[in-house]
N, C-alpha and C positions, 0 to 999 in steps of 0.2 A: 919629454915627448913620448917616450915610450908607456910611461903610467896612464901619461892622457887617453893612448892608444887603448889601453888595458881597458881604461875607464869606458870607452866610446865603444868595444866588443863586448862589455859586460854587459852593458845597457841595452844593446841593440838584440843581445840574446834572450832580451825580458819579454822578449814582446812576441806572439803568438804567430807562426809566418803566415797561417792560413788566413785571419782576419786583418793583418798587415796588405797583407796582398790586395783582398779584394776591397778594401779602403782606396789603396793607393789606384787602382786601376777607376775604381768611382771619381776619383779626383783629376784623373787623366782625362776621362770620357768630358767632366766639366768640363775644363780648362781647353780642352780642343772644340767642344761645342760651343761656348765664350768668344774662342778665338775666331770664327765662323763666322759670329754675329758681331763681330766686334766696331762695325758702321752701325749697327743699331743699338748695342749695349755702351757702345763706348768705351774708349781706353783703360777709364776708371774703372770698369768692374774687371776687366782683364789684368790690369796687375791689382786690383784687389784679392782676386781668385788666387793669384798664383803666389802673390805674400802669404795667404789664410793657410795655401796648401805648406808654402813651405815652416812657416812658423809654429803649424799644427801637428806636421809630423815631429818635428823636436817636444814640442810638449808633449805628445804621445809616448815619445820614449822615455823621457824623462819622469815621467808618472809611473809608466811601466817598469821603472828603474826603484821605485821607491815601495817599499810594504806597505800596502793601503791600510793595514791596522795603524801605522802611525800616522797617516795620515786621519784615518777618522778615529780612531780611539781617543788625542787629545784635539780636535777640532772639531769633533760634530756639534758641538751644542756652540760653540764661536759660530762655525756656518749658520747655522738656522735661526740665531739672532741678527747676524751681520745678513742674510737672506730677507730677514723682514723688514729692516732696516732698508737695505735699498731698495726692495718692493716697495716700500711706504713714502720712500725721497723721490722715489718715479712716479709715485702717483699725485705728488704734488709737484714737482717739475717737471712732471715728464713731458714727452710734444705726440705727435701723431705720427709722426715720420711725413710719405709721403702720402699716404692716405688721410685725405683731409676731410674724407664723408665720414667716417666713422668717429673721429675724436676722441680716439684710444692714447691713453697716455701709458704706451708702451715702450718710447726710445728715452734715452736720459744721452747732455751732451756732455760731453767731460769737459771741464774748464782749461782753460791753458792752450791744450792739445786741437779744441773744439770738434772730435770725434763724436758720432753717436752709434751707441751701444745700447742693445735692448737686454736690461740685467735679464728678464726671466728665463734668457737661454741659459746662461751660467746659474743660476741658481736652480735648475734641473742637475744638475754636477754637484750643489751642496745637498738639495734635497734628498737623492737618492742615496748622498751617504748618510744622512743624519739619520732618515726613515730606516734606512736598513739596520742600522745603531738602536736605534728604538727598539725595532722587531725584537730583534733578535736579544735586547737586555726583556722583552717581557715574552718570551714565546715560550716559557714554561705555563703560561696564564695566560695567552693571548686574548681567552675564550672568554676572562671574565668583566663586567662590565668596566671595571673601573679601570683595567687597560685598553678596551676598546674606547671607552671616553681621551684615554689619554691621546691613543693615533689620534683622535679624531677633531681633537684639540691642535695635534701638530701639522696634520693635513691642512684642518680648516682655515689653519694661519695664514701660510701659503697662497691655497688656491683663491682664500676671499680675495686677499688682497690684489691680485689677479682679477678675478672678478669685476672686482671696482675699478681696475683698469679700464676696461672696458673689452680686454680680451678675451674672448668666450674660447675663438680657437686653442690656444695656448693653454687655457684654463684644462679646458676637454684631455688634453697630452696627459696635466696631470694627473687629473682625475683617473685616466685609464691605468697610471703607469703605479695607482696608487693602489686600484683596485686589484691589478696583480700583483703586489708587490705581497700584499694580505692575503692574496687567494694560496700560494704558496707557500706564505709561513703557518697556514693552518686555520685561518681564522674559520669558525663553524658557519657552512652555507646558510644558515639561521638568518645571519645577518646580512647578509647581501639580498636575500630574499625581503627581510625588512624594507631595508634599502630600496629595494626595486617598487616593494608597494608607496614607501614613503613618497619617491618622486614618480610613483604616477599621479595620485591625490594632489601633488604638487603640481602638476605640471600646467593646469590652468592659471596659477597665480606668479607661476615662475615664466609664465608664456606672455603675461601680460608687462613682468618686469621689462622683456626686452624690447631695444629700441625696434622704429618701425623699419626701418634699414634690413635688423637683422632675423626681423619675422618674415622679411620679404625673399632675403638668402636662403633660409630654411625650405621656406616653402616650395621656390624655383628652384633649388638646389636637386631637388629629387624628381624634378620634371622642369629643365631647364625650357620646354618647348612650350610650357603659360607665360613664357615674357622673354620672345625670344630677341626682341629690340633692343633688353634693357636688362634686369637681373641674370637671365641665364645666358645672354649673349655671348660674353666671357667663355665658360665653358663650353657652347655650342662650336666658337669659334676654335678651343681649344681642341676639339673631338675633331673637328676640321682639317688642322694640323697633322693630328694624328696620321687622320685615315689619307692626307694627302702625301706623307713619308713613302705608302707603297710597302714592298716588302725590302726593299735596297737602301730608298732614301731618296733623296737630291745631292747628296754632296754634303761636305764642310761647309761649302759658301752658299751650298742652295736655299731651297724653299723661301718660303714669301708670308705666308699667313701668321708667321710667330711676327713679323714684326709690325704688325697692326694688332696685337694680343696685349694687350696689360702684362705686365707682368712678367713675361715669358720668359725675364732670366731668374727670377725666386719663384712664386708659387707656382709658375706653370714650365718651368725648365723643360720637366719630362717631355709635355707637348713639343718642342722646341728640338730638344734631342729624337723622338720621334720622326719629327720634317725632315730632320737633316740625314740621319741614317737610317730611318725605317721600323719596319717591324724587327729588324732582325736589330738592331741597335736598341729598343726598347727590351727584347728579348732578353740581350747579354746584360744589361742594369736591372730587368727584374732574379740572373738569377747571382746576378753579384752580391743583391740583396738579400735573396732566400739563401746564400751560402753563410752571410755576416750575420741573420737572424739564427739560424740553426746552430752555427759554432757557438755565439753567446751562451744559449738557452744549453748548449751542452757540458760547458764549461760553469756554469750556474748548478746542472746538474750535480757534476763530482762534486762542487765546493757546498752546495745545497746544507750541507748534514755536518760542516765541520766549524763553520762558522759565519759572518754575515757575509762576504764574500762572497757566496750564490746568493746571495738577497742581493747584494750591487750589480750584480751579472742578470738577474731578473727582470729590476728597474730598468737597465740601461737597453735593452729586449723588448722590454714593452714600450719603450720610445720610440724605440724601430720600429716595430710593428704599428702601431700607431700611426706614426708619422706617415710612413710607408703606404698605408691603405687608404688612409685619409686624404692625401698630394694626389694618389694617382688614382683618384677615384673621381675628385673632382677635377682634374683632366682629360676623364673618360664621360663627364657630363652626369656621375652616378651619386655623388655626393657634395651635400652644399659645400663652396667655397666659402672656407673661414679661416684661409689666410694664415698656412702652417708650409713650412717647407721640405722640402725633400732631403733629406740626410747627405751632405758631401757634394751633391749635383747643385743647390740652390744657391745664387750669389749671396754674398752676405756674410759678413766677418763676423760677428755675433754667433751666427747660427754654428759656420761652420766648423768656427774657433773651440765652442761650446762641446761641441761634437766629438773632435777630437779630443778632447780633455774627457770624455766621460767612455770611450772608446780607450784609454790609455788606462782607466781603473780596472776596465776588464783583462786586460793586458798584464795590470799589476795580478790581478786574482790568480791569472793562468800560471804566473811567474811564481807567486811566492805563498798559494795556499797550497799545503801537502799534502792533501787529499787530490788535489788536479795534478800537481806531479808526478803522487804517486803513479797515476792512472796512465803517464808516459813511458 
C-alpha cells in the first residue's frame, strides 16, 4: 500500500499545477452546464461527460508519469502507420454519426462493444508526436527540398486521408497545427509564402472540389444574415443565446434558445454556457483558455532548443488555438460552422478523451525535459 502510495504522489507530481487546474475547472464549468440542460441533452451525455472527465484525468497522469521520448522515440513511426491505417478503415467503414447532410465518414463503431469513436481525434495525439520526431531528426536541413518533400509527404498522408473523409473542419485543425508546427522549427518563410501563392491559383479548382453543402457554409458562414432561414440560422440563433445570457446569465437551469440550437451540447456549448451564466461565465472560459494556451506555448518555449518536446508543446498549442477561435467564432456568427469542438467544454468522448491524452504529453515535457526544470 504504501508503494502504491509513493507511486500515485510521484505521478501526480508530473503534472504542471497551473495547466491541471485550468483543465480541471474547464471540465467543471462542462459537467455543471450539462448538468443544467440535462432534460434537453439527456442523461446520456451527462454521465458521458463525467466518465470522459474522470477517465481523462487518470490518463493525463499517467502520460505525464511517463518520459515522452520513450514514448515516441520507439513508437513514432508505429503511430503514423497504425494513424493511416485507421484513417484508411474509417474511410471505408466509417458512418456519418448524426449528421446525415454531410456524409462524412468520420465515426468508426467498434465491434463487440458497439461504441462510436471518431479516430481523427486521437490520431492528433499520434500525429503531433510522429511530426515532431520528424522535425526535429531533420532540423539541421529542414530548409532543403528533399526534407521539406519528406514533411510533406508525412502531412500529406494524414490530412488526405481526412480529406477524403469528407472532413474539411478537422482537416483545417491540422493543417494549422502543421503549419506552426514548421514555422517554429525553422522552416524558411520562402516556403509558406510559396504555399500561400500555390493555394490561391488553387483556389478556383479546390472551390469547385467542394460539395455544394459546403460552399453554402462558407459562404453564409461570414455573413450568416444571406440565409438567415437556413445556412446561417444556426449561428444567428447561436449569437442569440449569447447576447440573451446578459451579463449574469439565467441560471444553471435557465435560458431557452440553446434548446432549439442544433448542437448546443458539442459545437455550440459555448453559446449554451453563455445563456446559462453570462457574459461573465463566457468571460472566466475565455481566460481559462488564454491561461492553458500561454502556459503550453511557454513551456514549448524552455524545451524548444533542447529537444522535440517544445515541438510537442507547439502542436498541441496550435490545437488550442485553433480550436478555440474556430468554436467560438462561429458561435459569434463570425466564422463558418465546420463542425469542430471546443476543447474540454464540448460533449463527446472522442474529442475530450483525445484532449486529455495530448494535454498529458505537455505535462510529460514540463516533468521530464531538463531544460523546463531547469527553468523551475
Amino acid at each position: 500500500m504504501q508503494k502504491l502510495r509513493q507511486t500515485i504522489v510521484g505521478a501526480v507530481r508530473c503534472v504542471d499545477p497551473v495547466l491541471f487546474f485550468c483543465v480541471m475547472a474547464l471540465c467543471l464549468i462542462s459537467i455543471v452546464t450539462v448538468y443544467g440542460a440535462v432534460d434537453n441533452f439527456g442523461q446520456s451525455k451527462l454521465k458521458m461527460q463525467v466518465a470522459m472527465f474522470l477517465v481523462g484525468s487518470v490518463v493525463t497522469v499517467v502520460i505525464a508519469s511517463i518520459d515522452f521520448r520513450l514514448i515516441v522515440d520507439k513508437l513514432w513511426l508505429p503511430m503514423l502507420i497504425a494513424s493511416a491505417l485507421i484513417l484508411a478503415i474509417t474511410l471505408i467503414w466509417g458512418e456519418s454519426g448524426v449528421n446525415m447532410e454531410t456524409g462524412n465518414k468520420s465515426w468508426l463503431t467498434i465491434p463487440i462493444v458497439g461504441m462510436m469513436i471518431q479516430p481523427s481525434e486521437f490520431v492528433k495525439f499520434a500525429f503531433v508526436c510522429s511530426f515532431s520526431k520528424h522535425l526535429f531528426t531533420l532540423q539541421d536541413r529542414i530548409n532543403k527540398p528533399q526534407s521539406v518533400l519528406m514533411l510533406a509527404g508525412h502531412a500529406g498522408l494524414i490530412v488526405g486521408l481526412i480529406l477524403l473523409s469528407g472532413d474539411l473542419g478537422v482537416a483545417l485543425v491540422y493543417l494549422a497545427i502543421i503549419a506552426i508546427m514548421l514555422f517554429c522549427s525553422g522552416l524558411h518563410l520562402g516556403y509558406f509564402g510559396g504555399a500561400g501563392v500555390a493555394l490561391v491559383l488553387l483556389s478556383p479548382y479546390l472551390w469547385e472540389k467542394l460539395e455544394p453543402y459546403q460552399q453554402r457554409r462558407i459562404i453564409v458562414g461570414f455573413n450568416p444574415e444571406l440565409d438567415p432561414m437556413g445556412k446561417g440560422y444556426q449561428p444567428l440563433l447561436s449569437r442569440q443565446a449569447i447576447a440573451n445570457g446578459g451579463f449574469f446569465g439565467n441560471g444553471v437551469f435557465g435560458g431557452h434558445y440553446y434548446e432549439i440550437l442544433d448542437a448546443s451540447h458539442t459545437d455550440f456549448i459555448f453559446a449554451t454556457i453563455c445563456e446559462k451564466f453570462g457574459f461573465l461565465g463566457g468571460l472566466v472560459v475565455l481566460i481559462l483558455f488564454m491561461v492553458i494556451v500561454v502556459r503550453i506555448f511557454m513551456i514549448a518555449r524552455l524545451a524548444i532548443h533542447s529537444d522535440y518536446g517544445g515541438l510537442i508543446c507547439v502542436g498541441v498549442g496550435a490545437m488550442f488555438v485553433v480550436q478555440i477561435l474556430e468554436n467560438i467564432g462561429m458561435n459569434l456568427a463570425m466564422l463558418p460552422v465546420v463542425g469542430i469542438t471546443l476543447p474540454f467544454l464540448s460533449c463527446g468522448g472522442s474529442s475530450m478523451l483525445a484532449t486529455f491524452m495530448m494535454v498529458g504529453l505537455v505535462h510529460s515535457v514540463w516533468s521530464h525535459s531538463s531544460a523546463v526544470r531547469s527553468a523551475h
